[in-house]
C-alpha positions in Angstrom: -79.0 -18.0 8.4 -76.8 -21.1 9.1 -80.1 -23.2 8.7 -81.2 -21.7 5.3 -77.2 -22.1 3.9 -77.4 -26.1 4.6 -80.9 -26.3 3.4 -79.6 -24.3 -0.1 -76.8 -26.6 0.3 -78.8 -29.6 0.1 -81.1 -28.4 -2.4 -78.2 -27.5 -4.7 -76.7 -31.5 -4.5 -80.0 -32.7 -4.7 -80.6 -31.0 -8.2 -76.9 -31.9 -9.1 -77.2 -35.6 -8.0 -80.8 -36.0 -10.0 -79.5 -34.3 -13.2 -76.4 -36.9 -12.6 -79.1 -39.6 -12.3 -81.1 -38.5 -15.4 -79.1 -41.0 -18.0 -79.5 -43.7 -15.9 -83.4 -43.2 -15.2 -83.9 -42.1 -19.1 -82.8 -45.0 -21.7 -82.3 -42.7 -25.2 -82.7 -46.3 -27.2 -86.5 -45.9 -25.8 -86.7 -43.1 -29.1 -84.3 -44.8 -31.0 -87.8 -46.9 -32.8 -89.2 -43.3 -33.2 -86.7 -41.6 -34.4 -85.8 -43.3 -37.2 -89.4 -43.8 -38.4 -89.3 -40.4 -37.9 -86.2 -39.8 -40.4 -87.1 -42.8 -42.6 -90.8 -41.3 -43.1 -89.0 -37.4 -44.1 -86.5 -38.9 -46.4 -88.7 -42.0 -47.7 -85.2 -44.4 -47.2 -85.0 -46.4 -44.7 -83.0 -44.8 -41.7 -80.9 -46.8 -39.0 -78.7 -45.6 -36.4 -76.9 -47.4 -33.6 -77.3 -47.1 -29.7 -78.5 -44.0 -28.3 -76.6 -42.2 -25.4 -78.3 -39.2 -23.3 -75.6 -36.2 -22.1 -77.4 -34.0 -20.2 -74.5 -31.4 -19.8 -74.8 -30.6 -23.5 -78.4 -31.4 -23.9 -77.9 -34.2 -26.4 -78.7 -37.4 -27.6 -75.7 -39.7 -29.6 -76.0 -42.3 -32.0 -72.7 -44.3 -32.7 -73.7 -45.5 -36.3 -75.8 -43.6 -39.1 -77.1 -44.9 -42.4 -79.3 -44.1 -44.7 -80.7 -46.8 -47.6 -79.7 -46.1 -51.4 -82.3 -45.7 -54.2 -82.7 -49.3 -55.3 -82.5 -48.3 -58.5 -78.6 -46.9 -58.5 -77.7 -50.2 -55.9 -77.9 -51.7 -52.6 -75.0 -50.1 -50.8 -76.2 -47.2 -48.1 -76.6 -43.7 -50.1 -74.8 -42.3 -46.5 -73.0 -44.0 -43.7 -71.7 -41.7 -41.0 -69.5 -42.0 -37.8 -72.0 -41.1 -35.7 -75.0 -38.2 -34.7 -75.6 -36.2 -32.7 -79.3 -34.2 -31.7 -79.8 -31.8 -29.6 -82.9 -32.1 -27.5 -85.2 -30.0 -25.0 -84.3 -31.8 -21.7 -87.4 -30.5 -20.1 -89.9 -32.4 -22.6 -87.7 -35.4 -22.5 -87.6 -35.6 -19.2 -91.4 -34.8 -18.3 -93.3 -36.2 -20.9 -90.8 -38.3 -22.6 -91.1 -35.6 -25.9 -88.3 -35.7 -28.0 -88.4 -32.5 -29.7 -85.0 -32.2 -31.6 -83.2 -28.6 -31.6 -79.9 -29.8 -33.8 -78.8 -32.7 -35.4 -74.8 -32.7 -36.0 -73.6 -35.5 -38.2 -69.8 -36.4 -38.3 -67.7 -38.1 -41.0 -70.4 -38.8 -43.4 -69.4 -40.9 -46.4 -72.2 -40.0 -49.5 -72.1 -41.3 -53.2 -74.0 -38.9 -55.2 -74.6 -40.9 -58.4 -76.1 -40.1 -62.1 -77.8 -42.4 -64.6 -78.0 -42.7 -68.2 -81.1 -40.6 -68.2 -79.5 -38.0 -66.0 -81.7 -38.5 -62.7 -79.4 -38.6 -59.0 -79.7 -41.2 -56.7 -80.7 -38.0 -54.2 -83.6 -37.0 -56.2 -86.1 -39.5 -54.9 -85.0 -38.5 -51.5 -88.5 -37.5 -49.2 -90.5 -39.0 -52.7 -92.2 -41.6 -50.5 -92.7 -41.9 -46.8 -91.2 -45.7 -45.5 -93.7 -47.4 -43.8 -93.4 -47.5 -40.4 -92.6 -50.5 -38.2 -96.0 -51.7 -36.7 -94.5 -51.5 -33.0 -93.5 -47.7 -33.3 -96.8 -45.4 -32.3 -98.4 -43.8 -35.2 -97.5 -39.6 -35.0 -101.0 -37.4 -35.0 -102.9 -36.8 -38.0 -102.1 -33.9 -39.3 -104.8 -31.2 -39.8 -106.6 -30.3 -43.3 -104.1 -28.3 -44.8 -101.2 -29.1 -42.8 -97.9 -30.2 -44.2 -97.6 -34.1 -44.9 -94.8 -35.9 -42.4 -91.9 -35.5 -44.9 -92.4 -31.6 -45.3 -92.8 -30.6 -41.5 -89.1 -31.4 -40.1 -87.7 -28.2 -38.9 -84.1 -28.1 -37.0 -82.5 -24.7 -35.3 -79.1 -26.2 -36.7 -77.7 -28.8 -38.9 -74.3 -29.6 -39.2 -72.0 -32.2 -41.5 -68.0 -32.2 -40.4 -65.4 -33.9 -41.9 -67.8 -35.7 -44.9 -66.6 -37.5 -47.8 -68.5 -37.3 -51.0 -68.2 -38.8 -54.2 -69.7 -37.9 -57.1 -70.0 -40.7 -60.2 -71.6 -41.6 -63.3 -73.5 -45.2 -63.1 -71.3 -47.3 -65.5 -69.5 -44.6 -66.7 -65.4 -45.0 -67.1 -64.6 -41.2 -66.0 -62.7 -40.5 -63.2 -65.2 -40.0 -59.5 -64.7 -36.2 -58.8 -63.7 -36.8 -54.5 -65.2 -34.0 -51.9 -62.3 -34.0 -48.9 -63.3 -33.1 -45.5 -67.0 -32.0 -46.3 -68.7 -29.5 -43.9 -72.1 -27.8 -44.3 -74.6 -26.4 -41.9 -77.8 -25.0 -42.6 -79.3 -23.2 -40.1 -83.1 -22.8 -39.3 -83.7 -26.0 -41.8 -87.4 -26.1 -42.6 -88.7 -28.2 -45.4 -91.0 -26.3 -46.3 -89.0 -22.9 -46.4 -85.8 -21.4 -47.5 -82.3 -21.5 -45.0 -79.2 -20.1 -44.9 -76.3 -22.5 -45.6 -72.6 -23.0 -46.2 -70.9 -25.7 -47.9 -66.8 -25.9 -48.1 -64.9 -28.9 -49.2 -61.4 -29.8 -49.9 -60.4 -30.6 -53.7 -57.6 -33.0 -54.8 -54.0 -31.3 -55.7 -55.5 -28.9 -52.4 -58.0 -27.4 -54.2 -60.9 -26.1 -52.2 -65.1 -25.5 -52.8 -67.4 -23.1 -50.3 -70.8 -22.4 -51.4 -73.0 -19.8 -49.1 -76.1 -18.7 -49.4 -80.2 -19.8 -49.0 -81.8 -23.4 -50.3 -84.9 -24.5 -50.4 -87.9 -25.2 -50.2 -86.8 -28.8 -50.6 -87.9 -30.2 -53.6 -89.2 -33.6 -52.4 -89.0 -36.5 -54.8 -86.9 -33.7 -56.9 -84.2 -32.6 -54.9 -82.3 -31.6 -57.8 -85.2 -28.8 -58.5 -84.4 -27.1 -55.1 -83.8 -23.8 -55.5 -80.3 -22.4 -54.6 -79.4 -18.7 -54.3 -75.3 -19.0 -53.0 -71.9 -17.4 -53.8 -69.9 -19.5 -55.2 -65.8 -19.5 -54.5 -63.7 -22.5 -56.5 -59.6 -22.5 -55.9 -56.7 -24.3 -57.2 -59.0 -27.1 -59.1 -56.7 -29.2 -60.6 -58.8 -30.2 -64.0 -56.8 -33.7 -64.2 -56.3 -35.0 -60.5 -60.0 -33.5 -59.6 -61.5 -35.8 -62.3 -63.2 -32.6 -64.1 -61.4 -33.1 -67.7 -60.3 -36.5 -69.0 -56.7 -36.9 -69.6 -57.3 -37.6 -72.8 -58.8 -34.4 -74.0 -55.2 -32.8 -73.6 -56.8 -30.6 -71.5 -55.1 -29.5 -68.1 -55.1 -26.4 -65.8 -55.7 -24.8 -62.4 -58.8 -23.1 -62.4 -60.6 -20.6 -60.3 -63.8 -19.7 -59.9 -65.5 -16.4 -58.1 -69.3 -15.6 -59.0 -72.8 -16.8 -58.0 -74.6 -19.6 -58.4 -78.5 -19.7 -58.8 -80.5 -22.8 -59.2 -84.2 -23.2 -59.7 -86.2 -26.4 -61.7 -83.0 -28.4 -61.8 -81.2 -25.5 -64.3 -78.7 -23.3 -62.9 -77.2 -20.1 -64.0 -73.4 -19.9 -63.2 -71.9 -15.9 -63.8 -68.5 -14.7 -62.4 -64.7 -14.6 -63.4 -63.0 -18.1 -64.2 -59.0 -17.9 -64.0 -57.0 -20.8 -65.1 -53.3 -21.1 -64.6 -51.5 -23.6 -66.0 -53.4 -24.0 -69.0 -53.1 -26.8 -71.6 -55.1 -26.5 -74.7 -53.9 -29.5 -76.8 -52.1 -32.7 -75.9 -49.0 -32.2 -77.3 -48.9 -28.3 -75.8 -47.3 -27.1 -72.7 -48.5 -24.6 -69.9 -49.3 -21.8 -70.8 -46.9 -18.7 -69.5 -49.7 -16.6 -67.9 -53.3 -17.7 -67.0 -56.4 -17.0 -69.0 -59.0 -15.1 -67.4 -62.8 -15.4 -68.5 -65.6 -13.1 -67.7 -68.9 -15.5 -68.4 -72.0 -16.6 -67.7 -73.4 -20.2 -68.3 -76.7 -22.0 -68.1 -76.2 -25.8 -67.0 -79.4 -28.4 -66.9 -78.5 -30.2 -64.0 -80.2 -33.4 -65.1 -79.6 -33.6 -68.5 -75.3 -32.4 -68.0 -75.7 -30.3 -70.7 -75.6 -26.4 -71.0 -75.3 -23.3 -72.8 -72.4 -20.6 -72.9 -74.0 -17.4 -73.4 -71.4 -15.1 -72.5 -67.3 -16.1 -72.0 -64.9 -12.9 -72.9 -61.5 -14.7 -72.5 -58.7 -12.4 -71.6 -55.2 -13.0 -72.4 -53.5 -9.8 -70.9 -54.7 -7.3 -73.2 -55.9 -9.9 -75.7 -59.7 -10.5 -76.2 -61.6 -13.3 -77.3 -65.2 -14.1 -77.1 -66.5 -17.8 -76.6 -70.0 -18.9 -76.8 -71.6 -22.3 -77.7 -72.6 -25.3 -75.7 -71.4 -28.4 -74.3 -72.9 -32.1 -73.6 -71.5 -33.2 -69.6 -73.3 -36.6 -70.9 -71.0 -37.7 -72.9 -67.4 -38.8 -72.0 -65.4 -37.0 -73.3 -67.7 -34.4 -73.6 -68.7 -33.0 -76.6 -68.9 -29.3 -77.2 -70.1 -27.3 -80.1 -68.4 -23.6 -79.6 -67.8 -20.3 -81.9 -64.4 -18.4 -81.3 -64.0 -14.8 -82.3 -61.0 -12.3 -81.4 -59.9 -8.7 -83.7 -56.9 -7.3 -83.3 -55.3 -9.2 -80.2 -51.8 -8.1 -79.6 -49.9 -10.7 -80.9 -47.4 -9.9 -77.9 -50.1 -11.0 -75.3 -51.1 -14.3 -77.3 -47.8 -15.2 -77.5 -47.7 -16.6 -74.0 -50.3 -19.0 -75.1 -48.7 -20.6 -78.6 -47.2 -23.4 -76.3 -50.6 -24.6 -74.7 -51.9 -24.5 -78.2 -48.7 -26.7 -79.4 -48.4 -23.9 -81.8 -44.3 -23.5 -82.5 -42.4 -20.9 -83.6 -39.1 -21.3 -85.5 -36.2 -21.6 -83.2 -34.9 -18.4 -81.3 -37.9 -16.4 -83.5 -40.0 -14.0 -80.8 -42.5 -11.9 -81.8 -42.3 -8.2 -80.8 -45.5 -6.5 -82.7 -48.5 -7.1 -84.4 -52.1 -8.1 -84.0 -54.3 -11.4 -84.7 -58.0 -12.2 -85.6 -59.6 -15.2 -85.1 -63.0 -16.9 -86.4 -63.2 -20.1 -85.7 -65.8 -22.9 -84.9 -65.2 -26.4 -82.8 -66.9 -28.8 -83.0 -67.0 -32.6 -81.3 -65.6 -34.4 -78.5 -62.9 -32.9 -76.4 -60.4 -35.6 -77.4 -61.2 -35.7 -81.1 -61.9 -31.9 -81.6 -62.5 -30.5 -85.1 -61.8 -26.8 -85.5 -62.7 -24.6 -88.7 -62.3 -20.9 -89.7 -60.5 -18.1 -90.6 -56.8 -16.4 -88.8 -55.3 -12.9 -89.7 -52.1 -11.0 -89.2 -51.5 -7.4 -89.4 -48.5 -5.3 -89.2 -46.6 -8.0 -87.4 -42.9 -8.3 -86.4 -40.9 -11.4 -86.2 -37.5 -10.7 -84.0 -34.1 -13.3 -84.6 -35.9 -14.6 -87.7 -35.2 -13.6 -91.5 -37.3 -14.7 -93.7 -35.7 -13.5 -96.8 -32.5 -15.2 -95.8 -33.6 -18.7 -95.6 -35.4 -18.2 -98.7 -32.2 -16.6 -101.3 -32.1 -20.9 -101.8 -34.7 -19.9 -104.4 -32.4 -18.5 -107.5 -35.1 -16.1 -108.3 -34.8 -14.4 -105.0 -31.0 -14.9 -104.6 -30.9 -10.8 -104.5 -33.4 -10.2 -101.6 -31.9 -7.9 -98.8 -31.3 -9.4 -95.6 -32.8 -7.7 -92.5 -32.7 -9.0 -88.7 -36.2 -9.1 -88.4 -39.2 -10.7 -90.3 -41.9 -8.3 -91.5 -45.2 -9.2 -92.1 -47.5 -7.0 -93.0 -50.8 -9.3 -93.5 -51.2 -13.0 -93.3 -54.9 -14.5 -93.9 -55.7 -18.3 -94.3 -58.4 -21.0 -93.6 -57.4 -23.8 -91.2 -59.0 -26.5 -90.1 -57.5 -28.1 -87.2 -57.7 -31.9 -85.9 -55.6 -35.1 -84.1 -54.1 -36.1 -87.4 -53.0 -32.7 -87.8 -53.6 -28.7 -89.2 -54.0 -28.0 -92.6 -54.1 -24.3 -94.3 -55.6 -23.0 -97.4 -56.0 -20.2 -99.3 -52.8 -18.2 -97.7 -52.1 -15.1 -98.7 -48.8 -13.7 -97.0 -47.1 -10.5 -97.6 -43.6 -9.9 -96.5 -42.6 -6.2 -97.8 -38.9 -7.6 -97.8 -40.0 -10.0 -100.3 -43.5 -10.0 -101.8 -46.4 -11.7 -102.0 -47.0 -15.4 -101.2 -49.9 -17.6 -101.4 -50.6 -21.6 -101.5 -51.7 -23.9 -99.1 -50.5 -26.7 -97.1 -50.7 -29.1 -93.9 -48.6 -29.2 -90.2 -49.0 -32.7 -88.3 -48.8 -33.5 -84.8 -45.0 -33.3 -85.1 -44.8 -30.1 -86.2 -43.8 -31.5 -89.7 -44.2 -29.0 -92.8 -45.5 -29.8 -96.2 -46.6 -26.3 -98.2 -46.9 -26.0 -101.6 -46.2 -22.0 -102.1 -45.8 -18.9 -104.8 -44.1 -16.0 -104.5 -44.6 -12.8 -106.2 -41.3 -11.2 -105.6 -41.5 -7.1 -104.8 -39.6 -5.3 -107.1 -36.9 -2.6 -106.1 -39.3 0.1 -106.5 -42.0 -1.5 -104.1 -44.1 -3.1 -107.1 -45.0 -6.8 -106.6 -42.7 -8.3 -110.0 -43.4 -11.7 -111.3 -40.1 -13.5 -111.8 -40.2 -17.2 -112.9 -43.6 -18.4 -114.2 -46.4 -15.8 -115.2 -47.8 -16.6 -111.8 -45.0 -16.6 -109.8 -42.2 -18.6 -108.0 -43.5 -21.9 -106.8 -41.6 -23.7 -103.7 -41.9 -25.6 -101.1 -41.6 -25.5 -97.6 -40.7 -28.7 -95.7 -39.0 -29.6 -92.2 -40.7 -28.5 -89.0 -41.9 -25.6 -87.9 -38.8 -25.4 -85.3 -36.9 -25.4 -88.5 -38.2 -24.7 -91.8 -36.7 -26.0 -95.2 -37.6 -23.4 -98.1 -37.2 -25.0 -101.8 -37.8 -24.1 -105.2 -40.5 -26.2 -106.7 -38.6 -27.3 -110.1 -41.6 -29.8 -111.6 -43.7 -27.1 -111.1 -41.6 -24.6 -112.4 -40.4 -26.7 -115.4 -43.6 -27.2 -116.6 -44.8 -23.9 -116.3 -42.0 -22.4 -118.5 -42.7 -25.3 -121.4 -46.4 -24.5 -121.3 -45.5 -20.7 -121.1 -43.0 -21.2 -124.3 -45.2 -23.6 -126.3 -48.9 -22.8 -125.7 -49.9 -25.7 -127.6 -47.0 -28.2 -126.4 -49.9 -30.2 -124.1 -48.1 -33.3 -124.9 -44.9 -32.0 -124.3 -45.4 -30.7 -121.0 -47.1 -33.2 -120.0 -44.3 -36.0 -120.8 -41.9 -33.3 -119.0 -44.1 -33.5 -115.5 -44.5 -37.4 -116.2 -40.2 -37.5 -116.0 -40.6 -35.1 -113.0 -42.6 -37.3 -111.1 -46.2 -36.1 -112.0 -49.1 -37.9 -113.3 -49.9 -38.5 -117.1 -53.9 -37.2 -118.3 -55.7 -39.6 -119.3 -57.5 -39.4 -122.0 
């Protein structure tokens, strides 16, 4: 018994001493010529990595320095440098035959520009497009079978890892901000070429935003790696639109957004679906967050080479407000340039109300609206930053709280003997607008205030909120009949100042002339002399 114990004894340091001995009797930069042949033939770039160190208690092989050759058509700098890699390998091949049969490669702090062209093709695409010729003094690999895969569709790994990856995403020559991944990591498990694999992606946004992608890729397109198809959940929070690069500061545009949904990609077009929420918001440039977010239900359909894509569904929640959105956008353009329809009915003006600021819509001071609905119908048009919006708005049965109308308007003789009341009325409002940079202008307004009567006119708001209307009024009568006081069609006014505080004034040119016409049908002359001493313009004749 004592005899077998040393003989075990010996046996057991003579296994430990060789599997010490194993990194000194097997130099890894012996594969070093293969191995990237071997990569440089799967990718079709030119692969290099630096010296090769064996660890047998892990069953790996290290390379200190990775880096794979760019497209020369997007540059010369390498399309990925990393720290270094690591593969696993079967020790017993390796160590018998020499066999390097890789069973996971593990690559740490990758730094990857992903670049687009003009004509919308990535720098990635070409990857695996065209095998690198391999150095005359590395063997040549076995000729593969009739049918067989070709070289750069037969890599298969058990595991693939990325940690702590940088990527940047860019336009060649283009003057928007890079959009930064933070502390990349991805692993894809089971990688084949020629098959699909399970993956996950997560990365860290600026502002501490974060991405994570999980679900099956592949087959890998090669040549095409755009096309590879992509069946993942898709989980986006706390993008900052600004600091991420997503929206160019000079759209006005600016928000936190969220994204939960699914993300399927097949052909280089993939189909986005799920719920976007958007704190924050900032609709315009002059506007201000919004009080609560918006919350989208949608689903859109984005080419991924051409950057340009289709809305086909986006129900925009506002608290119990709804809108629907629909349209499409061009990514190819900077700003980008959108073409969208927007349509709401009877959206509680309560809910909305939270949003007037992000829209650098303004209320009169201390006004707060309690009740009432809205419709919208409206179509925009352009590029973000110089966005042209048409269409239609509508109020019903709305109340206006700290506001009297019929106050600041008893400046008007005519309606001198209007009743007070502590709140504004409005029991329909309709108008065309069209909405720009230089400003908003309104036509074909047709307000009525029960309090007061019936206005109409038209009239523009610019950027600082300043007011210049040209209005009637139909004045209601005691007995709730609209009564036409001044001119046969009504009190003309004006309505200056700013929205913060409108100036109401009675429009006495217009007025003036009006009466003479109305007293002396055929005065033509007349009136017209009268509206040259008030400022208007002679006819010529």
């Amino acid at each position: 018994m004592k005899r077998a114990a040393i003989l075990a004894g010996i046996v057991v340091i003579l296994l430990l001493v060789t599997v010490l001995a194993i990194p000194f009797l097997v130099d890894a930069n012996q594969f070093r010529p293969a191995l990237e042949a071997k990569l440089s033939q799967t990718l079709g770039r030119q692969v290099k990595i630096g010296d090769l160190k064996l660890t047998i208690l892990s069953g790996s092989v290290t390379a200190s320095d990775v880096s794979i050759s760019e497209d020369p058509a997007f540059g010369s700098a390498p399309f990925l440098r990393a720290q270094s890699l690591k593969a696993g390998v079967e020790l017993m091949p390796l160590i018998l035959s020499r066999k390097f049969n890789v069973t996971g490669i593990a690559i740490v702090k990758p730094n990857v520009d992903l670049i687009q062209n003009a004509q919308g093709a990535w720098n990635f695409s070409s990857l695996g497009a065209q095998p690198v010729a391999r150095p005359a003094s590395v063997a040549q690999a076995p000729e593969h079978a009739s049918g067989q895969a070709p070289a750069s569709q037969d890599l298969s790994v058990a595991d693939v890892k990325i940690t702590d990856g940088r990527v940047i995403l860019r336009r060649l020559g283009g003057k928007a901000k890079p959009i930064i991944l933070d502390k990349t990591a991805v692993e894809v498990k089971n990688f084949s070429a020629s098959s699909s694999s399970p993956f996950s992606l997560t990365a860290s946004l600026p502002a501490g935003g974060s991405l994570k992608l999980e679900g099956n890729a592949g087959p890998v397109a090669a040549g095409d790696a755009i096309s590879t198809p992509i069946d993942a959940k898709l989980t986006l929070s706390h993008l900052d639109l600004i600091e991420s690069g997503a929206i160019d500061p000079a759209t006005g545009l600016a928000g936190l957004a969220s994204i939960e949904g699914s993300l399927k990609s097949e052909r280089a077009v993939a189909s986005v679906r799920g719920k976007l929420k958007v704190d924050q918001a900032k609709l315009s440039r002059a506007g201000s967050p919004a009080k609560r977010p918006l919350e989208l239900d949608f689903a859109v359909q984005h080419d991924l080479k051409k950057l340009t894509g289709t809305i086909q569904r986006a129900d925009i929640h506002v608290g119990g407000a709804v809108a629907s959105l629909t349209g499409g956008y061009n990514l190819h353009s900077e700003p980008l340039e959108v073409n969208l329809k927007l349509s709401g009915s009877k959206m509680p003006l309560t809910e909305l109300a939270s949003v007037l600021p992000a829209l650098n819509i303004v209320l009169p001071a201390g006004a707060e609206i309690v009740t009432g609905t809205a419709s919208v119908n409206l179509a925009a048009k352009g590029p973000l930053d110089k966005l042209s919006t048409a269409g239609t708005v509508g109020v019903e049965n709305a109340k206006v709280a700290k506001y009297d109308l019929a106050s600041k308007m008893k400046v008007i003789e005519q309606l001198a003997g209007v009743k007070a009341e502590p709140e504004t009325t409005i029991q329909t409002l309709s108008a065309n607008v069209k909405d720009s940079p230089e400003g908003t202008e309104l036509d074909e307004i047709q307000l009525v205030v029960p309090s007061i009567g019936q206005m109409t006119g038209g009239g523009t708001i610019d950027p600082s909120h300043a007011l210049n209307f040209k209005m009637r009024v139909a004045v209601r009568s005691v007995a709730g009949a609209v009564a036409v006081l001044g001119s046969k069609n009504g009190i003309p006014f004006t309505v200056s100042g700013t929205s913060q505080d409108p100036s109401f004034r009675p429009d006495v040119r217009t007025l003036t002339t009006e009466k003479l016409k109305e007293a002396i049908p055929s005065a033509g002359a007349a009136s017209d002399l009268i509206q040259g001493l008030l400022g208007g313009k002679k006819k010529q004749k």
